[in-house]
KEMI-520009 format. One line per 8 residues: number of its first residue (from 1); for each residue x, y, z of N, C-alpha, C, O, CB. Coordinates in pm, whole numbers, m for minus. Glycine has a CB too. Layout:
BEGIN
NUM	X Y Z X Y Z X Y Z X Y Z X Y Z  ... .
This chain:
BEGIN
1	1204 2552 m462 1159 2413 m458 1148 2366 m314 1231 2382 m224 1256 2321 m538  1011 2293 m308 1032 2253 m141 1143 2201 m111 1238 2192 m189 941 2155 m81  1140 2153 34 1256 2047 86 1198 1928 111 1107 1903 190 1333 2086 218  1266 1846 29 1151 1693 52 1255 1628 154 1372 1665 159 1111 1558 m127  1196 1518 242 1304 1458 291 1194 1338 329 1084 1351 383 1404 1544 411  1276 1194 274 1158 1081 288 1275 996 447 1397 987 458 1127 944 75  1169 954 534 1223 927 638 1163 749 546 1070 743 466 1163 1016 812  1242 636 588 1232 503 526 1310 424 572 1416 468 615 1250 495 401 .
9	1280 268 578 1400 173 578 1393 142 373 1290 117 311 1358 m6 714  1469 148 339 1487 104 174 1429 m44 127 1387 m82 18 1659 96 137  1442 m111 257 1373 m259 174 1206 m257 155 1163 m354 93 1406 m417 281  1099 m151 206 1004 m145 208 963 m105 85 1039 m25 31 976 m94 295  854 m142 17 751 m180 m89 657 15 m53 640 114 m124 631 m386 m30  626 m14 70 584 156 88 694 278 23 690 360 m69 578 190 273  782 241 123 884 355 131 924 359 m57 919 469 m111 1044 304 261  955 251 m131 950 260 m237 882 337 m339 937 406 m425 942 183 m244 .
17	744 319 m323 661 372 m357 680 552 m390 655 599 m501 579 323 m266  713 613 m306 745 763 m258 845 787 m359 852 878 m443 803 788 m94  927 682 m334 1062 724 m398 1024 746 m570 1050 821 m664 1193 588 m368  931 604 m531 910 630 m750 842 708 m827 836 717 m949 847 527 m834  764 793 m693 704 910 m775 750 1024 m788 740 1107 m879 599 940 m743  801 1025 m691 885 1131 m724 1016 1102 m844 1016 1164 m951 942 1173 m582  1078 1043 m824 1158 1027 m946 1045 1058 m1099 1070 1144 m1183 1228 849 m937  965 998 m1102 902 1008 m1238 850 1144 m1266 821 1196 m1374 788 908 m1254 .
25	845 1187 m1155 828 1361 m1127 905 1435 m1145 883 1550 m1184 809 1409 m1015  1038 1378 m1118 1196 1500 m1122 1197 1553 m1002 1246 1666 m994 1199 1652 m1238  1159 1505 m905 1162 1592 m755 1234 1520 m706 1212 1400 m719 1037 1618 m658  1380 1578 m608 1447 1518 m542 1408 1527 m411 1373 1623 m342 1555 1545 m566  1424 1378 m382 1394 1304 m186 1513 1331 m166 1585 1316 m265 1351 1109 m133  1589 1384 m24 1663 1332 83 1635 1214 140 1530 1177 87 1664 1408 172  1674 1126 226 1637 1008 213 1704 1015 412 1804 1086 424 1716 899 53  1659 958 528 1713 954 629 1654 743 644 1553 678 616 1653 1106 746 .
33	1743 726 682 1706 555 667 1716 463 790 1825 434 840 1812 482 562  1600 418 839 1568 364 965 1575 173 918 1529 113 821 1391 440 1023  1651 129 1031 1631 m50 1004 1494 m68 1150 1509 m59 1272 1850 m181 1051  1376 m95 1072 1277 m144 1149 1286 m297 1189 1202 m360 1254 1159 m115 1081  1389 m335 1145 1392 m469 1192 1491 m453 1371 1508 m535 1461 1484 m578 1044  1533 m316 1355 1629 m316 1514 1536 m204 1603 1594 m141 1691 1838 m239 1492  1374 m176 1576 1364 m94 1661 1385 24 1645 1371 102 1740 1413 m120 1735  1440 85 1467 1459 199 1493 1352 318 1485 1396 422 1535 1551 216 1427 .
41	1217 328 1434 1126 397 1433 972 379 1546 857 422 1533 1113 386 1299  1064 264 1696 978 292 1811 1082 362 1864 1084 302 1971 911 174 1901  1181 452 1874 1261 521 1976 1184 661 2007 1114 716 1922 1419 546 1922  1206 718 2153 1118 789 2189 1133 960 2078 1048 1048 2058 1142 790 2363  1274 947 2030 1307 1013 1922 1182 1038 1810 1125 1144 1787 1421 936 1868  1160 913 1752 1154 932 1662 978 921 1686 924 951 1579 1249 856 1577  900 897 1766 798 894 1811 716 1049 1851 598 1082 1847 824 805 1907  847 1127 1894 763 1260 1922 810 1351 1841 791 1473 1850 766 1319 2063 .
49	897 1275 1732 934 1430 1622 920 1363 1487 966 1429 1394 1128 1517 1634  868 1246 1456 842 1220 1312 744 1141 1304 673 1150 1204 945 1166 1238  714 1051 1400 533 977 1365 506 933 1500 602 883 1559 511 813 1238  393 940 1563 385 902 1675 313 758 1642 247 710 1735 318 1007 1765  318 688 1526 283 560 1527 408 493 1500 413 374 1471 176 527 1436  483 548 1506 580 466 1508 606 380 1371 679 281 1377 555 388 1620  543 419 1247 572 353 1168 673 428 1016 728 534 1046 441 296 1154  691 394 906 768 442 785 668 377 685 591 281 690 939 389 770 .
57	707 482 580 743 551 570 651 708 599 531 733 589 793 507 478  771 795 637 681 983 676 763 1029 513 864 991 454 774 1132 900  664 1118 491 747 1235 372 725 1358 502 621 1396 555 631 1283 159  862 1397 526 871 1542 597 862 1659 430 924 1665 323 1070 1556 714  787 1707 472 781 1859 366 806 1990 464 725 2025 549 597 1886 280  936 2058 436 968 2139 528 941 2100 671 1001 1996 700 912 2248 498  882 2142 752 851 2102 897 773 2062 916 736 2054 1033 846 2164 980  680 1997 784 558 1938 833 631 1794 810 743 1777 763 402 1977 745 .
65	507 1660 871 568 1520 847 413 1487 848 313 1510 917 692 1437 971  465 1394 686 337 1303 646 335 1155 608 365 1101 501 279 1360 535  282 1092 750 261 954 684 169 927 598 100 1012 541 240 866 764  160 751 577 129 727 499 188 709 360 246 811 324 69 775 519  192 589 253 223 600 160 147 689 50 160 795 m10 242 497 145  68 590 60 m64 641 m73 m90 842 m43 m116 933 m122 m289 517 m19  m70 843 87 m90 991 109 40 1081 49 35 1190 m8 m108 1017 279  138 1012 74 279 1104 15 276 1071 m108 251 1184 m152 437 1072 73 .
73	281 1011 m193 235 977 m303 128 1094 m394 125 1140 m508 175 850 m263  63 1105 m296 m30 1232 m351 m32 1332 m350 m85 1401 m436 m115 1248 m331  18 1368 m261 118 1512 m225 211 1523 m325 207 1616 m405 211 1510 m79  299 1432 m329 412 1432 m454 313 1466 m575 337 1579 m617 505 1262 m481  210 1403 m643 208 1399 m796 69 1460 m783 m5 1431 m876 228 1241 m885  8 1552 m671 m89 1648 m701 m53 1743 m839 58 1794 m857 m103 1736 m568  m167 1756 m934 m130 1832 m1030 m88 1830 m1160 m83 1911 m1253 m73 1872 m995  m48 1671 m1131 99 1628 m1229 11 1521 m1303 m99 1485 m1262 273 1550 m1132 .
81	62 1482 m1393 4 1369 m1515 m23 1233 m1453 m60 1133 m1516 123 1339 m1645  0 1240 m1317 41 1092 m1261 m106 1051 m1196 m150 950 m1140 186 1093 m1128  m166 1199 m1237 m321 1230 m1110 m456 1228 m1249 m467 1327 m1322 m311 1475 m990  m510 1154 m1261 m588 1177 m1421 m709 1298 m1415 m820 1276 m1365 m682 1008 m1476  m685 1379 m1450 m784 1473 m1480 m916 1425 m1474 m985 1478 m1386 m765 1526 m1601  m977 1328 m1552 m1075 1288 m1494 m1130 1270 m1381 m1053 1232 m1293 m1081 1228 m1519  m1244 1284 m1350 m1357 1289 m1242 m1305 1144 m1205 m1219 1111 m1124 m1540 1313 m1295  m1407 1047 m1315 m1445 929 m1259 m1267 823 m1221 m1251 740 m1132 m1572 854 m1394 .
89	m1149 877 m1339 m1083 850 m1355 m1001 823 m1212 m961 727 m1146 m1065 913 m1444  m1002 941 m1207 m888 927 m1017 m996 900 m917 m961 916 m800 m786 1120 m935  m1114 864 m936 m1179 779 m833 m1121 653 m842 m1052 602 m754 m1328 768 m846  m1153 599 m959 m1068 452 m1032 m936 454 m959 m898 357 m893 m1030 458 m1226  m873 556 m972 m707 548 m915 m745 507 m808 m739 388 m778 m602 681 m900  m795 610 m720 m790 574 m550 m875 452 m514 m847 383 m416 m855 704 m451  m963 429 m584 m981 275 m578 m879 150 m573 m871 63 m486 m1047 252 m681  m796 166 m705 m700 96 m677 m590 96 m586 m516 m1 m567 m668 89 m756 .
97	m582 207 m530 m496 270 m466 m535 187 m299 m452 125 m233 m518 449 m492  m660 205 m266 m719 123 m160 m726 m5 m189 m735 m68 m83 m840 160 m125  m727 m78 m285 m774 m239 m315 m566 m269 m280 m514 m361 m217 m875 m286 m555  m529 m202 m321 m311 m207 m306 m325 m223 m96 m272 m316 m35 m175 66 m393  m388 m132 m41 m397 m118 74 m476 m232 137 m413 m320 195 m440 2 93  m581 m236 133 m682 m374 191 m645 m504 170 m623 m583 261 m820 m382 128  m632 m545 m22 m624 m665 m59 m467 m729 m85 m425 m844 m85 m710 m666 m173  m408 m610 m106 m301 m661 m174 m167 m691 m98 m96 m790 m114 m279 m575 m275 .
105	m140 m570 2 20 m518 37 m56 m613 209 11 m600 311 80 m261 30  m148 m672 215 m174 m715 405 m153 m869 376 m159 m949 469 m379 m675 501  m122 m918 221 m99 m1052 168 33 m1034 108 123 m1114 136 m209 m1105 64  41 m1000 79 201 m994 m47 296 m956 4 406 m1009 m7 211 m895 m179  260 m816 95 354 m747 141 404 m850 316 508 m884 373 283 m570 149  302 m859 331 306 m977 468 439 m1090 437 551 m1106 487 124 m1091 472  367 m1149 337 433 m1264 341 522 m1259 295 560 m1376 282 390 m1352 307  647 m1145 224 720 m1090 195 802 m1089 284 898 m1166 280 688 m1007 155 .
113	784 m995 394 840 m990 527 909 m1061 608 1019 m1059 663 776 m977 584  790 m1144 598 782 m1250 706 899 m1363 614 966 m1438 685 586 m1319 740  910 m1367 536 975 m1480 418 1171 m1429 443 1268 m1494 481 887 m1428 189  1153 m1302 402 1251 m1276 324 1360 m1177 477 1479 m1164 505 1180 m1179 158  1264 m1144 518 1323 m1072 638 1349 m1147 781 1455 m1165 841 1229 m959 667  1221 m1182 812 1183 m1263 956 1290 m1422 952 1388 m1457 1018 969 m1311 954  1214 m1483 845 1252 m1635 776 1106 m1705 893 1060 m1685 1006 1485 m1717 818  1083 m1787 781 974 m1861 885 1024 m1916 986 933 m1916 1070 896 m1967 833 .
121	1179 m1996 1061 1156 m2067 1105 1136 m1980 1218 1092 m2037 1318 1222 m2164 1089  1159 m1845 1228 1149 m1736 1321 1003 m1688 1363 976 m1626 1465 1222 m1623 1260  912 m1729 1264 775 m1717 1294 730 m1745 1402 782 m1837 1465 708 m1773 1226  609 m1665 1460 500 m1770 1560 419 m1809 1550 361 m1761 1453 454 m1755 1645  330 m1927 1630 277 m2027 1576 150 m1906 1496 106 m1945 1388 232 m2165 1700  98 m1773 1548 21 m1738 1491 76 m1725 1361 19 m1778 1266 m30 m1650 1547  200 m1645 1343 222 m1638 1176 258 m1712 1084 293 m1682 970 290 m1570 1141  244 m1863 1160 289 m1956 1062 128 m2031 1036 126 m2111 943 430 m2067 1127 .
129	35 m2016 1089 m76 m2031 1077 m167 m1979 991 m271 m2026 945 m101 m2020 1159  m93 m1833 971 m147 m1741 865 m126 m1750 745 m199 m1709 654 m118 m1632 879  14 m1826 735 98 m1817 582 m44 m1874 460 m60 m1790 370 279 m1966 583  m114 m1966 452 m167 m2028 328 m291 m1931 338 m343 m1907 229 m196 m2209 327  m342 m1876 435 m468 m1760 441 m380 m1641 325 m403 m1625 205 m505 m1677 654  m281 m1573 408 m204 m1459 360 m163 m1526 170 m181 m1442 82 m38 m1431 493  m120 m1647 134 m75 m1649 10 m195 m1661 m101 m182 m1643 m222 24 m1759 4  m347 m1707 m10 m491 m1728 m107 m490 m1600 m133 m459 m1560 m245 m650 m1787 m39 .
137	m524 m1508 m24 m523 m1332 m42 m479 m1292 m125 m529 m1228 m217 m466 m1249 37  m329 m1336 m99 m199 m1243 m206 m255 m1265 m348 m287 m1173 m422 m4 m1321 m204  m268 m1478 m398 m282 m1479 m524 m426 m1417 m578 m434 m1341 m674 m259 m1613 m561  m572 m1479 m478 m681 m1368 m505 m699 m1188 m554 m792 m1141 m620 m731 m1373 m390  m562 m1104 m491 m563 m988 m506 m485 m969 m670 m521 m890 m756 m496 m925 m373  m362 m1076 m679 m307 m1083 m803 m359 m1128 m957 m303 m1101 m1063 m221 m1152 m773  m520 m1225 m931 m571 m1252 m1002 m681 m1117 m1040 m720 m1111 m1157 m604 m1374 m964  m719 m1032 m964 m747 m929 m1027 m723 m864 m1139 m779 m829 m1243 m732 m878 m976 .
145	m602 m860 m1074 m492 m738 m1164 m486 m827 m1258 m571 m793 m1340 m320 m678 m1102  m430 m930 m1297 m396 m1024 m1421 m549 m1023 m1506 m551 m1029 m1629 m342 m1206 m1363  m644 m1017 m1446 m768 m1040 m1552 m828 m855 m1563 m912 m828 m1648 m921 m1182 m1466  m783 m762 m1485 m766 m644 m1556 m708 m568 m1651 m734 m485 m1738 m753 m604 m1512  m602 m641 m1591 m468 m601 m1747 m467 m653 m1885 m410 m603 m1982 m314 m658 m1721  m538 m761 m1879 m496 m832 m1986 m580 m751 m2143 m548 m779 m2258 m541 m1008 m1947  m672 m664 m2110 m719 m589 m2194 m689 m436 m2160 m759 m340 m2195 m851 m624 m2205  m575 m431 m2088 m537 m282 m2095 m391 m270 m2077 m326 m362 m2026 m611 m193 m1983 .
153	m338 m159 m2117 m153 m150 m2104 m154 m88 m1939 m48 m100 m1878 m51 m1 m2252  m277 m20 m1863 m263 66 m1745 m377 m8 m1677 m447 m94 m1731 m278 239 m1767  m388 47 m1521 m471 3 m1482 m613 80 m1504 m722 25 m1522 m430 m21 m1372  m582 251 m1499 m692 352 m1508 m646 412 m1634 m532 445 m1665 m710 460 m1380  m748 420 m1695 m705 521 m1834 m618 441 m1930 m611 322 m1960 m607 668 m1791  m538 580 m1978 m463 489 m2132 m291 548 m2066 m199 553 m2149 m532 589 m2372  m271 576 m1963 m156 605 m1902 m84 576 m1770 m167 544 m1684 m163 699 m1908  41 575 m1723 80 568 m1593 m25 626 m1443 m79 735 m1458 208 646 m1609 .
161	m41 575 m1351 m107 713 m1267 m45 604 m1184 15 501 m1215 m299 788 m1257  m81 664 m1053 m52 672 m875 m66 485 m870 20 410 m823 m222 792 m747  m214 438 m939 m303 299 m887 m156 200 m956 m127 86 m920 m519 264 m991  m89 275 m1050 24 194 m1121 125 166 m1022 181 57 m1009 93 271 m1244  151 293 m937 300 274 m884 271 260 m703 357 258 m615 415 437 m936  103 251 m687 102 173 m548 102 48 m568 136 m3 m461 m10 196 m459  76 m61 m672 51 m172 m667 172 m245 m756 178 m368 m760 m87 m186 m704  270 m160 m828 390 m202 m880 475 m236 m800 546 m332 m832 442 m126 m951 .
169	500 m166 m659 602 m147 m565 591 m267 m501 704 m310 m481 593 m27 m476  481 m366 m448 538 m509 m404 536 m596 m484 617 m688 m484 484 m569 m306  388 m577 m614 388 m692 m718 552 m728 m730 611 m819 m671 313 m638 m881  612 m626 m829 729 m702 m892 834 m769 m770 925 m843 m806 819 m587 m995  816 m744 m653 891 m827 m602 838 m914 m490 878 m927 m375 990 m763 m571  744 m967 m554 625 m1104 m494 643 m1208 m503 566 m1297 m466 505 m1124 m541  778 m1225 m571 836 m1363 m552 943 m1422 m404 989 m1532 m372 924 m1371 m688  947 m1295 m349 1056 m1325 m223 942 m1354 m123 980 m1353 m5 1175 m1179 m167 .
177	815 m1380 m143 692 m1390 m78 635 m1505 m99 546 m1548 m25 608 m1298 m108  683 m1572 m210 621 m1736 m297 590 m1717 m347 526 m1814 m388 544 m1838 m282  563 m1591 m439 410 m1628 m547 507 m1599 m640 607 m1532 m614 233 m1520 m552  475 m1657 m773 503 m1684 m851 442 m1620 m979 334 m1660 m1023 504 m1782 m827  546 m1475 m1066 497 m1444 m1124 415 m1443 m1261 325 m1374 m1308 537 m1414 m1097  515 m1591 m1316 524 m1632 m1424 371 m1680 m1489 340 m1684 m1608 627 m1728 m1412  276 m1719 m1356 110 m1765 m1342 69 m1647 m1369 m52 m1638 m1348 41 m1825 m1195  140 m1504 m1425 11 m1387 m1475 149 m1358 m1600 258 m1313 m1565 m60 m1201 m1320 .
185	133 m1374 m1667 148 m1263 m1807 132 m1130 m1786 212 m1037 m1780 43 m1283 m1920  13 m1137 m1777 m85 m955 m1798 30 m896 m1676 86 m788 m1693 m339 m939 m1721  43 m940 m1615 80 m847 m1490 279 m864 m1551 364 m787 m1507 14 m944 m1274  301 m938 m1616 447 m899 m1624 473 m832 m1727 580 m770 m1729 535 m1000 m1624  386 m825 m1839 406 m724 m1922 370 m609 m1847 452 m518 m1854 337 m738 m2044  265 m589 m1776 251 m475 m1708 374 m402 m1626 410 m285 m1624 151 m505 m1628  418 m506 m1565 596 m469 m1461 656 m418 m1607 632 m299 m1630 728 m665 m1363  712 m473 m1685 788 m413 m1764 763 m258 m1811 857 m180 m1805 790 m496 m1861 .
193	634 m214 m1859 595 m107 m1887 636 4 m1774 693 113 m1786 462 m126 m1913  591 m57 m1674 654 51 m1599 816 61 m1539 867 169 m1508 569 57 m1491  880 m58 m1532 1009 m31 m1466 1117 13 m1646 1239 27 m1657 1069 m216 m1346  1003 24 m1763 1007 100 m1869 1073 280 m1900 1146 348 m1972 875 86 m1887  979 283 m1784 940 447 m1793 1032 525 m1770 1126 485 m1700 841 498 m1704  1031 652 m1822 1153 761 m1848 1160 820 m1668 1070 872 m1603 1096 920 m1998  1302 787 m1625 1319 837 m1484 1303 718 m1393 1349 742 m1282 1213 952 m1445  1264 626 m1403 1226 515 m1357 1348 470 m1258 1459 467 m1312 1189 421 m1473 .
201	1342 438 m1128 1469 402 m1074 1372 237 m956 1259 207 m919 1566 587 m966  1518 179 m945 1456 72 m876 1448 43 m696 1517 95 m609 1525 m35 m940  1370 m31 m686 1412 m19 m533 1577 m94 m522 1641 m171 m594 1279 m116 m423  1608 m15 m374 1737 m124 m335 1714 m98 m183 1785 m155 m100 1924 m81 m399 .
């Protein structure tokens, strides 16, 4: 069995992500855990031997190191039921998989951050300027999903895949961000289904 080892700070919505596929996989992460709130993944350390962007989460696989979420993510569940056999199907995934990246996690995941980590009064005037742009985004990207779901149990197909567990990992906790989940149904029956699932573990 390879050697997985997920480099992460634990409060991240990315780094999460990794973790939950693999769990639903049965593949065990090592876990090495960086606080990006002190600087720990710009040290010159960790810049020339695990990402030279300086960011988390990396999946190291043996001696290789791979950022990116959505990319470790795929690496993890190449092969596996999580990837839909279909052609058009895992286009659909990685669609959603990019709409989680563009529309969703640069609003939700933002204002998340900035809320729950930073605290506004710590903001600057640029990011306090941003907040009602970043929360139209967030709820625009969330009204998607709520008028997709509401005629399906998944987002692609008639099962779990990847587009589920990139866009599960900040939805359900989009309230430490303001938004308010209780304004989609579709999308909380949807959270349930998956924090449902056999192997299922949560962030902490």
């Amino acid at each position: 069995m390879e050697d997985l080892i997920l480099h992460e700070d634990p409060r991240s919505g990315n780094c999460y992500k990794i973790r939950l596929t693999a769990a639903l996989l049965g593949k065990p992460l090592r876990r090495v855990q960086y606080d990006i709130m002190n600087g720990e993944t710009r040290t010159p350390d960790f810049l020339r031997n695990v990402n030279a962007n300086g960011r988390i989460p990396v999946l190291q696989i043996g001696n290789r190191f791979l950022p990116e979420s959505n990319a470790a993510c795929w690496y993890l569940a190449e092969s596996s039921r999580l990837i839909p056999s279909d052609r058009f199907d895992r286009a659909d995934m990685l669609r959603w998989m990019f709409f989680e990246q563009y529309n969703h996690e640069p609003n939700v995941a933002t204002l998340r951050f900035w809320l729950l980590f930073v605290g506004e009064a710590h903001l600057n005037e640029f990011q306090k300027g941003q907040i009602m742009a970043k929360r139209a985004g967030g709820e625009a990207a969330l009204e998607v999903m709520e008028e997709h779901l509401k005629e399906r149990e998944w987002l692609v197909g008639k099962t779990v895949t990847l587009a589920d567990i990139a866009l599960y990992a900040y939805t359900h906790v989009c309230e430490a961000g303001g938004f308010r989940l209780h304004d989609y149904p579709a999308i909380c029956r949807w959270l349930d289904r998956v924090s449902g699932l056999p192997r299922y573990v949560s962030m902490d």
